[in-house]
LOFI-188158 format. One line per 5 residues: number of its first residue (from 1); their letters; for each residue z, y, x of N, C-alpha, C. Coordinates in steps of 0.1 Angstrom, whole numbers. Layout:
! residues N
NUM = a = Z,Y,X,Z,Y,X,Z,Y,X  ...;
! end
This chain:
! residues 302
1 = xxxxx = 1714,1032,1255,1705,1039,1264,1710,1052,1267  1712,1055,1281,1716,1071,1286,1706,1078,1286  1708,1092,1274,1696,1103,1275,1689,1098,1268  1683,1093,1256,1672,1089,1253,1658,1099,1253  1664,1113,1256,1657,1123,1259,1664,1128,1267;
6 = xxxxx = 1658,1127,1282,1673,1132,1293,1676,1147,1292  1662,1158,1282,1664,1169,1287,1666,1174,1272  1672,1169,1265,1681,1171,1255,1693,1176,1256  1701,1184,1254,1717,1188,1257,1724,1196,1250  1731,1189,1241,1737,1196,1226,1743,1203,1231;
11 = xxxxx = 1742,1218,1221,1749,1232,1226,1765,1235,1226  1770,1235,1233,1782,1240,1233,1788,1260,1227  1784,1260,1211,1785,1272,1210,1789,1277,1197  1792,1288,1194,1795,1292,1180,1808,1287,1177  1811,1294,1165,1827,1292,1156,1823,1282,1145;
16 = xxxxx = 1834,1272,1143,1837,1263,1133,1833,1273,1119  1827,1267,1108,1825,1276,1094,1833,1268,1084  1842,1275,1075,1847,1271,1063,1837,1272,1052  1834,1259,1047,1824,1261,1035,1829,1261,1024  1830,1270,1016,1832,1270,1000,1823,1269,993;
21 = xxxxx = 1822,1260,984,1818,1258,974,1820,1267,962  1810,1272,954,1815,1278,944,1809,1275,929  1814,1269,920,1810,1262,905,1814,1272,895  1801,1275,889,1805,1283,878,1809,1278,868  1817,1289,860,1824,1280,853,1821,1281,838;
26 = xxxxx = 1825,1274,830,1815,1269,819,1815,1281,806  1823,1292,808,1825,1304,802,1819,1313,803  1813,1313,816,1805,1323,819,1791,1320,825  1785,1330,824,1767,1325,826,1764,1322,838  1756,1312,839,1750,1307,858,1745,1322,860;
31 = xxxxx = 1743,1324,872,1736,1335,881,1723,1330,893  1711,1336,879,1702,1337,885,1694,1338,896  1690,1330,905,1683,1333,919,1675,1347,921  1677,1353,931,1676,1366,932,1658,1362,942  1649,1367,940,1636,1362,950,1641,1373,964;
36 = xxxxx = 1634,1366,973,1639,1370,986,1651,1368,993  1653,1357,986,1671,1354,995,1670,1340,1000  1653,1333,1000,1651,1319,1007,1653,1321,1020  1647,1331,1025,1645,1334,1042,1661,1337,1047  1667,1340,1041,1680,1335,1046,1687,1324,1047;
41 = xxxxx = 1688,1320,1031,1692,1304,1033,1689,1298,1040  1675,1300,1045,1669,1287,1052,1670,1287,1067  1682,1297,1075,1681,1298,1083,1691,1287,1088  1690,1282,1100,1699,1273,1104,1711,1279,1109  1723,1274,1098,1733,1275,1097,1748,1268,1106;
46 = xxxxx = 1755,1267,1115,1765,1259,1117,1776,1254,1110  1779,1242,1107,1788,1239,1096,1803,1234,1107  1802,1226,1112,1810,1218,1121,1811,1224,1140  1817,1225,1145,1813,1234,1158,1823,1219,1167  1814,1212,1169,1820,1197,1178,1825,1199,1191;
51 = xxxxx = 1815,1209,1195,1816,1207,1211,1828,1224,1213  1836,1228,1203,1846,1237,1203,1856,1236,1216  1863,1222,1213,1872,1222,1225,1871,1220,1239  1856,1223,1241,1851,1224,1252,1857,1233,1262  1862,1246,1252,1864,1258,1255,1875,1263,1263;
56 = xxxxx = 1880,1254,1259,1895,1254,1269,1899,1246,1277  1890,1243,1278,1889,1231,1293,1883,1242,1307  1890,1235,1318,1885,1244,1333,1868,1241,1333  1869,1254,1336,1850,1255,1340,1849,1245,1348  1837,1240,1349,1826,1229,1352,1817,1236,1364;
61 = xxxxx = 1813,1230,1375,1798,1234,1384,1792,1223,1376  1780,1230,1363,1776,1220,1355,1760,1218,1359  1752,1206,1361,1744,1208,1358,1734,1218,1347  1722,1224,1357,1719,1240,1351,1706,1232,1337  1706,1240,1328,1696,1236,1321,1685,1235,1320;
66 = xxxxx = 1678,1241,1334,1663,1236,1337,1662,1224,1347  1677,1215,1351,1674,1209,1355,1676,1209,1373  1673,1218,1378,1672,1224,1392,1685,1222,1393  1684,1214,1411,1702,1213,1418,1703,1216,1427  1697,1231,1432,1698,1238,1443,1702,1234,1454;
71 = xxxxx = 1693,1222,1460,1692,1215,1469,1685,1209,1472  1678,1203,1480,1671,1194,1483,1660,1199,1478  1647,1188,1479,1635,1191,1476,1630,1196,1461  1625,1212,1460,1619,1222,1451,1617,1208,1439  1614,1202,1438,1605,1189,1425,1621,1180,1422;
76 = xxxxx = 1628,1180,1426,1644,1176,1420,1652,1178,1409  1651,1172,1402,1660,1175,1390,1667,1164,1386  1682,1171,1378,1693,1167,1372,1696,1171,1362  1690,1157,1355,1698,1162,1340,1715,1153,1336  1723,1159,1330,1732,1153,1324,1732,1147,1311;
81 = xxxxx = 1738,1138,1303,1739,1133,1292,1745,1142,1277  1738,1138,1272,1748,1147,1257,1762,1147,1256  1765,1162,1257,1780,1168,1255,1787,1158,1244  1777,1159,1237,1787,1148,1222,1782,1133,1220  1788,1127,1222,1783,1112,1216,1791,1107,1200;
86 = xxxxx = 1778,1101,1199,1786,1100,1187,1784,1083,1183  1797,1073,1190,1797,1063,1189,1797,1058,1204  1793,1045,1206,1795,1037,1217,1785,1045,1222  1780,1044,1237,1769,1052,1246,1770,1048,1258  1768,1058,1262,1764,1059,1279,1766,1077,1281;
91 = xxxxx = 1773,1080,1291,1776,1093,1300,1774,1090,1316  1768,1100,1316,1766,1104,1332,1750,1111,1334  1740,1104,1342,1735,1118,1349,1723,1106,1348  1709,1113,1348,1693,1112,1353,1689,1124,1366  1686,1112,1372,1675,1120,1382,1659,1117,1386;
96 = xxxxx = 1655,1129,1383,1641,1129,1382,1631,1138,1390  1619,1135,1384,1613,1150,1395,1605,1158,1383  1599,1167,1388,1595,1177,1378,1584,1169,1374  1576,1176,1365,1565,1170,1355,1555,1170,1368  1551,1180,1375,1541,1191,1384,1540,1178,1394;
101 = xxxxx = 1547,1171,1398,1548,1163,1409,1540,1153,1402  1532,1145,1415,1524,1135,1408,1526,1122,1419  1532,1123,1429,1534,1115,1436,1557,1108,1438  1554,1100,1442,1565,1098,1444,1576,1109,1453  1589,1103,1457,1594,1115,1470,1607,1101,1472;
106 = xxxxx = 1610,1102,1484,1617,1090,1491,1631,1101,1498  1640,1100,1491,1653,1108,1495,1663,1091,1504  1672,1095,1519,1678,1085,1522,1694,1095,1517  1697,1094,1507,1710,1101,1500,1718,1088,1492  1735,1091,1497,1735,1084,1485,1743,1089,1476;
111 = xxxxx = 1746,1082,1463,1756,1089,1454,1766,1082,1451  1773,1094,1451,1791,1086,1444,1794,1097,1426  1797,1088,1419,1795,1094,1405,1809,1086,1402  1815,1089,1390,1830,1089,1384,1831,1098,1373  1840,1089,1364,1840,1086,1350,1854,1088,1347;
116 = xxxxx = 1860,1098,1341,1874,1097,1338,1877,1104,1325  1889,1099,1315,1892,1104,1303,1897,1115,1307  1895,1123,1299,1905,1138,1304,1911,1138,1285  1924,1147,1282,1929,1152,1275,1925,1163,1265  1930,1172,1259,1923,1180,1252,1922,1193,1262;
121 = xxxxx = 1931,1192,1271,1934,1204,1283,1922,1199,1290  1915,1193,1298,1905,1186,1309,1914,1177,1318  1927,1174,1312,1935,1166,1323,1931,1152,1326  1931,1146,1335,1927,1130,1336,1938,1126,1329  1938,1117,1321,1949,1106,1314,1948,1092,1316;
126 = xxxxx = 1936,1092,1329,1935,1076,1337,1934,1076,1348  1926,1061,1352,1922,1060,1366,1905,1063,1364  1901,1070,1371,1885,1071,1371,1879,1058,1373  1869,1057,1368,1857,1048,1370,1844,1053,1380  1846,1046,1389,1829,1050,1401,1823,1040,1404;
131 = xxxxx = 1809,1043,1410,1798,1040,1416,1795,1042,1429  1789,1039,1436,1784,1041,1449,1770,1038,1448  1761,1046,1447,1744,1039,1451,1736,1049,1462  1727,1043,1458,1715,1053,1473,1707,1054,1464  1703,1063,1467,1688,1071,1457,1673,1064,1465;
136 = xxxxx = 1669,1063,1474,1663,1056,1480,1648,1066,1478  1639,1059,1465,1621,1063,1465,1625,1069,1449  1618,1079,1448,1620,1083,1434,1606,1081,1429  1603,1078,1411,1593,1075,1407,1591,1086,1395  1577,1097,1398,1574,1107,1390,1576,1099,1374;
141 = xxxxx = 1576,1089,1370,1573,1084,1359,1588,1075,1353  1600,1077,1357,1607,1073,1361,1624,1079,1363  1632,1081,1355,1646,1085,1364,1652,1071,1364  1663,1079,1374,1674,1073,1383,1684,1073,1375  1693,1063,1367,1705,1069,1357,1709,1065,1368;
146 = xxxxx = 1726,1073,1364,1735,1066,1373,1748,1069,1360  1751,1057,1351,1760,1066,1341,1770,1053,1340  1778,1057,1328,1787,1046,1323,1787,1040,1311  1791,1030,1305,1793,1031,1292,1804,1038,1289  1803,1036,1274,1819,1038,1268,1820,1034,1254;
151 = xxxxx = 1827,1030,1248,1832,1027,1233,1832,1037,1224  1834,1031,1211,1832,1041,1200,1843,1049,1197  1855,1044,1210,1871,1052,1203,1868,1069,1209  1874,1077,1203,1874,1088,1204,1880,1096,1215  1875,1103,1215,1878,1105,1235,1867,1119,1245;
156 = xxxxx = 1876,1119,1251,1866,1134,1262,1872,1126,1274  1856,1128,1279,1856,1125,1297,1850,1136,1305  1854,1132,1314,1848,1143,1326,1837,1133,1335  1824,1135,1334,1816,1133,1347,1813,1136,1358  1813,1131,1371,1809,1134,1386,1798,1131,1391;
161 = xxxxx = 1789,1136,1398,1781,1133,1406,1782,1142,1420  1780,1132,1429,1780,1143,1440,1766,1130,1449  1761,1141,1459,1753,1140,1468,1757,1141,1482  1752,1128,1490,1751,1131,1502,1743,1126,1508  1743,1134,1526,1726,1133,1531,1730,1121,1543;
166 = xxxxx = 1722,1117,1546,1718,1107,1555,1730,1107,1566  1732,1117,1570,1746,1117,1580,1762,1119,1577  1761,1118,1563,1771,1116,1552,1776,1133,1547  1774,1142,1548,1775,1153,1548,1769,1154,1536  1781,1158,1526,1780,1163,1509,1768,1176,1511;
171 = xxxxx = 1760,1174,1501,1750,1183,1495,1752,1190,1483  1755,1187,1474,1764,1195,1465,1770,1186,1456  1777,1189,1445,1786,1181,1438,1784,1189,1423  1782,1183,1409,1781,1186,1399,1786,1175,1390  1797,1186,1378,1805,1177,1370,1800,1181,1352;
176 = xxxxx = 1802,1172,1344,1800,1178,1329,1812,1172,1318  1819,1177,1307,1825,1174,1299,1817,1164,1288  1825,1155,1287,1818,1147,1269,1828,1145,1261  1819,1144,1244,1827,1143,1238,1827,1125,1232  1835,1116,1224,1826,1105,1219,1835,1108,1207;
181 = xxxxx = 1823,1106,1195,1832,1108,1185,1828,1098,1172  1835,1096,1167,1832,1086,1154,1815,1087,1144  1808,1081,1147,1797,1081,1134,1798,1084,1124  1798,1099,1119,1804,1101,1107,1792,1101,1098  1790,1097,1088,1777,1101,1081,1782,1110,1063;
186 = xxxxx = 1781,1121,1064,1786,1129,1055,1774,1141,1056  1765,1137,1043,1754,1145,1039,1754,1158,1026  1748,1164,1022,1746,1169,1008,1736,1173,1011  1728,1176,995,1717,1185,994,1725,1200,984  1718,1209,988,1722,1219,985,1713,1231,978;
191 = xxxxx = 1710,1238,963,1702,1248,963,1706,1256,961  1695,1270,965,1702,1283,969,1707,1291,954  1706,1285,942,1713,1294,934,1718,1284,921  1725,1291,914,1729,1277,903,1718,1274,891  1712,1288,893,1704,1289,878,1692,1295,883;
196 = xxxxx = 1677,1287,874,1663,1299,878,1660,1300,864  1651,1308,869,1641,1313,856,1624,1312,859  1620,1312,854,1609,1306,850,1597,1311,859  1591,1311,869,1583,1310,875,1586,1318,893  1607,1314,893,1612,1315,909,1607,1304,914;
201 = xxxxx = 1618,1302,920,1618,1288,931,1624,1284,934  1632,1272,934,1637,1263,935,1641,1259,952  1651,1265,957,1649,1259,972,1665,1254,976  1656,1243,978,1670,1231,986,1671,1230,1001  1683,1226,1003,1686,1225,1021,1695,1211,1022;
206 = xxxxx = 1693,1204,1033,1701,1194,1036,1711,1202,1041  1726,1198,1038,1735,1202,1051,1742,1192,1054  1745,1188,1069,1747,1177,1076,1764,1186,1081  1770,1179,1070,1787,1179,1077,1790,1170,1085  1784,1151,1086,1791,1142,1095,1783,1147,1112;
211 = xxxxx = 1784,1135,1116,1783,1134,1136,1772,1129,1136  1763,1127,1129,1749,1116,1133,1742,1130,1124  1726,1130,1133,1717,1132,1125,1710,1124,1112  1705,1130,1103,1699,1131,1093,1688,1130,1092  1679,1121,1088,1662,1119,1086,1657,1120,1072;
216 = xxxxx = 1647,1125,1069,1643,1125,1059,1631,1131,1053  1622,1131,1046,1604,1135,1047,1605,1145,1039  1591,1155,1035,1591,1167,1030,1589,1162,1012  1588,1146,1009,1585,1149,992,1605,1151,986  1604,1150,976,1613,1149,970,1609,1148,951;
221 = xxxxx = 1622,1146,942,1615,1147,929,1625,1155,920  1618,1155,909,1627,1172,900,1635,1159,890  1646,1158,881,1647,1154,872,1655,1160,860  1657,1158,848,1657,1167,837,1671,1158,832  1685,1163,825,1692,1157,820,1689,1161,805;
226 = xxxxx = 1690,1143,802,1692,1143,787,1700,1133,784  1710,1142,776,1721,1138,771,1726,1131,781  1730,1122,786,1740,1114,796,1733,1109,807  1718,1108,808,1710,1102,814,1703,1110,823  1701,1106,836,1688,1120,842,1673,1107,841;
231 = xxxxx = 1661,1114,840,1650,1110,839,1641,1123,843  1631,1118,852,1617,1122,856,1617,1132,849  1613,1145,854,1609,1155,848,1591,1152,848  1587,1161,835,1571,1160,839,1566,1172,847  1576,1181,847,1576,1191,863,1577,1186,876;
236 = xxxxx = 1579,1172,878,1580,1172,892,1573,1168,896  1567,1177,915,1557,1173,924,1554,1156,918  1538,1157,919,1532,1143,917,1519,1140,928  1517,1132,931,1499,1127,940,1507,1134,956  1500,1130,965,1506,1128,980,1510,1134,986;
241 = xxxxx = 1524,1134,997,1534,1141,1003,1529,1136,1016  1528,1148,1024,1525,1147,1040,1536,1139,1043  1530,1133,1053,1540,1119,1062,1547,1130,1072  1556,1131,1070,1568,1139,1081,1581,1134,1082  1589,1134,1092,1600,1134,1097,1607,1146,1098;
246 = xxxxx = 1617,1150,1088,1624,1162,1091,1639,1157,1097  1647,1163,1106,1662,1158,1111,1668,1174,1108  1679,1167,1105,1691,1181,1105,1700,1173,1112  1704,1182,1126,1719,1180,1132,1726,1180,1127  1737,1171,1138,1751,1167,1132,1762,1186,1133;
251 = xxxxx = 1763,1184,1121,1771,1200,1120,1763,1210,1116  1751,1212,1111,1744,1217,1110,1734,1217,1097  1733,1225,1088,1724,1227,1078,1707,1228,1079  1697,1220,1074,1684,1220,1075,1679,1238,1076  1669,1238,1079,1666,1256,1083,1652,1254,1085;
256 = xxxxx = 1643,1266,1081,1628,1271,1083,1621,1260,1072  1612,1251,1079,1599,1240,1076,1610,1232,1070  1619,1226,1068,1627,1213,1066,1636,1221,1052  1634,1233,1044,1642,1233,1034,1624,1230,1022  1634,1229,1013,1625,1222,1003,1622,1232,989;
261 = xxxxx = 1609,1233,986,1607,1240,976,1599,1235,966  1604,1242,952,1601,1235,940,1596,1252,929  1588,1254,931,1584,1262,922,1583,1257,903  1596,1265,900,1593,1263,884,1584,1267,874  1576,1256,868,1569,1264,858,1571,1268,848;
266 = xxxxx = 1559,1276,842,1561,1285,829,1564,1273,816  1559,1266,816,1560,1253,808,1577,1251,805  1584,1246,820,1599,1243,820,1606,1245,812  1608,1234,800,1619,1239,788,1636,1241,796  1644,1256,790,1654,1254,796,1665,1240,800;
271 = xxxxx = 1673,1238,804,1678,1227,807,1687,1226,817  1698,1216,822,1699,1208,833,1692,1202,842  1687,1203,853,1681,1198,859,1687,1193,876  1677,1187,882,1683,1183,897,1675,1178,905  1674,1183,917,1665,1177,930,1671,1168,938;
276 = xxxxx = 1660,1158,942,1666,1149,946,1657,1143,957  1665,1140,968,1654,1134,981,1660,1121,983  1655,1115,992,1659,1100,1000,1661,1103,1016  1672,1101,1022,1675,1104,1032,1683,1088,1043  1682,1091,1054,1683,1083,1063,1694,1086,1073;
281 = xxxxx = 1707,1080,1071,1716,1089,1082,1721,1071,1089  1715,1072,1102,1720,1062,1112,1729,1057,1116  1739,1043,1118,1751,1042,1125,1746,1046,1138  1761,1041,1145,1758,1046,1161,1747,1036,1168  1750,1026,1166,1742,1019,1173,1721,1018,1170;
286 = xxxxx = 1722,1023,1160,1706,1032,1152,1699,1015,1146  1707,1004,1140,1704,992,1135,1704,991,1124  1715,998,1116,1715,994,1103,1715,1009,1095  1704,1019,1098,1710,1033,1092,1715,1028,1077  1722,1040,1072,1722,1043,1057,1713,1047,1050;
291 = xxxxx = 1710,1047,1040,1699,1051,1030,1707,1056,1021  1707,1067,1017,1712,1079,1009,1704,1086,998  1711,1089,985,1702,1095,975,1708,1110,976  1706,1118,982,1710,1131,975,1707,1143,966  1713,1149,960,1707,1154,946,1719,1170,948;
296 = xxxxx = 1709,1178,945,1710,1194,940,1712,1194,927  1727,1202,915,1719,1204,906,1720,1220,905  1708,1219,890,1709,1235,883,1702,1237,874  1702,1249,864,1697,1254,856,1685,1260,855  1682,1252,845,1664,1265,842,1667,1273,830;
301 = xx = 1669,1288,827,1672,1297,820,1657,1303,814  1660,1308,804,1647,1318,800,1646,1328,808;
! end
């Protein structure tokens, strides 16, 4: 399906981040969670920067982000498809009318649209793929695709659409870059310190290294290592977890409402311990997602 949200349009922005990891090491003492350093962690972070080699490709006359194609009738809009695909899809263009409009609008235009691989430079490395249609009656309730497929091999294309009016005379012409990139599904859960103490907080974040979003609800559960075994803590959240859907983007670390907190109690015998949620990371085709256990660990200190 092209657009499953037409006015969706993954950001083309920011620098790639190197993530290190850091494991304390068994000689020296975990380090305590400091209070006041959740509102940081929990900010949404960039891990992967996909849409990077965008950058060096020749500028685009791209479709604008509200939509508007400075043409034709004021209730007109064009949206383009997601910069990144991730898997088999569809690239190219929706046309629609604004929300405001309640009636139809009857344009006699037609379109010519084209589909071609480009390089890591924007160079074509084929023969383009096109269309020819007429726009005809537009329906407020309703867009116009005009797109392509494409496969799950990995690849940047360039999209076309151009306009013309009844006497054949181009109206304007708008192009966009894509990416298609492999379904990667590569998750972790992550907490903001190695070690707590006894009545901090416990706060976890998804961070989403692969190319597919991440689903997953606000419960989760605490568990306690003994000896070789992890088992149920009698600390962890019990009785009902609001029904929610939280997603973390592909490249991107969970942030704000979607990080997870676990306040420790006074009770909490020191120990090993670990958080652990149930997560949902999709193939491309959204049939057979994965079901994923992921798990934080750390210390409860005096």
């Amino acid at each position: 399906m092209l657009l499953g949200v037409p006015r969706s349009r993954a950001v083309a922005a920011g620098v790639a981040l190197l993530v290190v990891l850091l494991l304390a090491s068994a000689s020296s003492p975990a380090q305590a969670a400091v209070p006041g350093e959740e509102t940081q962690f929990c900010r949404s972070h960039e891990l992967q920067d996909y849409a990077a080699p965008f950058e060096r490709m020749p500028k685009l006359h791209q479709p604008s982000p509200t939509g508007k194609v400075g043409f034709g009738p004021e209730s007109l809009r064009l949206w383009s498809a997601p910069s990144l695909v991730f898997g088999a899809g569809e690239v190219g263009f929706a046309l629609d009318l604004a929300y405001s409009r309640a009636t139809g609008l009857s344009l006699p235009w037609s379109v010519k649209a084209s589909l071609v691989e480009v390089n890591g430079n924007g160079r074509p490395t084929g023969k383009p793929r096109r269309l020819v249609e007429r726009v005809g009656s537009l329906n407020p309730s309703r867009a116009d695709i005009f797109g392509f497929a494409v496969s799950e091999k990995p690849a940047f294309y360039r999209a076309t659409i151009a306009f013309h009016g009844a006497s054949g005379k181009k109206l304007g012409e708008l192009s966009s870059y894509h990416r298609v990139m492999r379904a990667d599904q590569e998750a972790r859960l992550r907490v903001n310190a190695a070690a707590y103490r006894l009545g901090t907080s416990v706060v976890g974040r998804v961070e989403n290294f692969g190319s597919v979003p991440i689903t997953y609800g606000a419960g989760y559960r605490i568990e306690r290592l003994e000896g070789s075994t992890w088992r149920l803590a009698p600390e962890s959240p019990r009785g009902p977890v609001i029904a929610i859907a939280y997603v973390t983007s592909p490249g991107r670390t969970g942030s704000g409402s979607t990080c997870l907190y676990f306040p420790v109690p006074d009770s909490t015998p020191p120990g090993r311990y670990r958080m652990v949620i149930e997560a949902s990371l999709p193939s491309w085709d959204m049939r057979n997602p994965a079901e994923r256990t992921l798990t934080a660990e750390f210390d409860v200190v005096p």
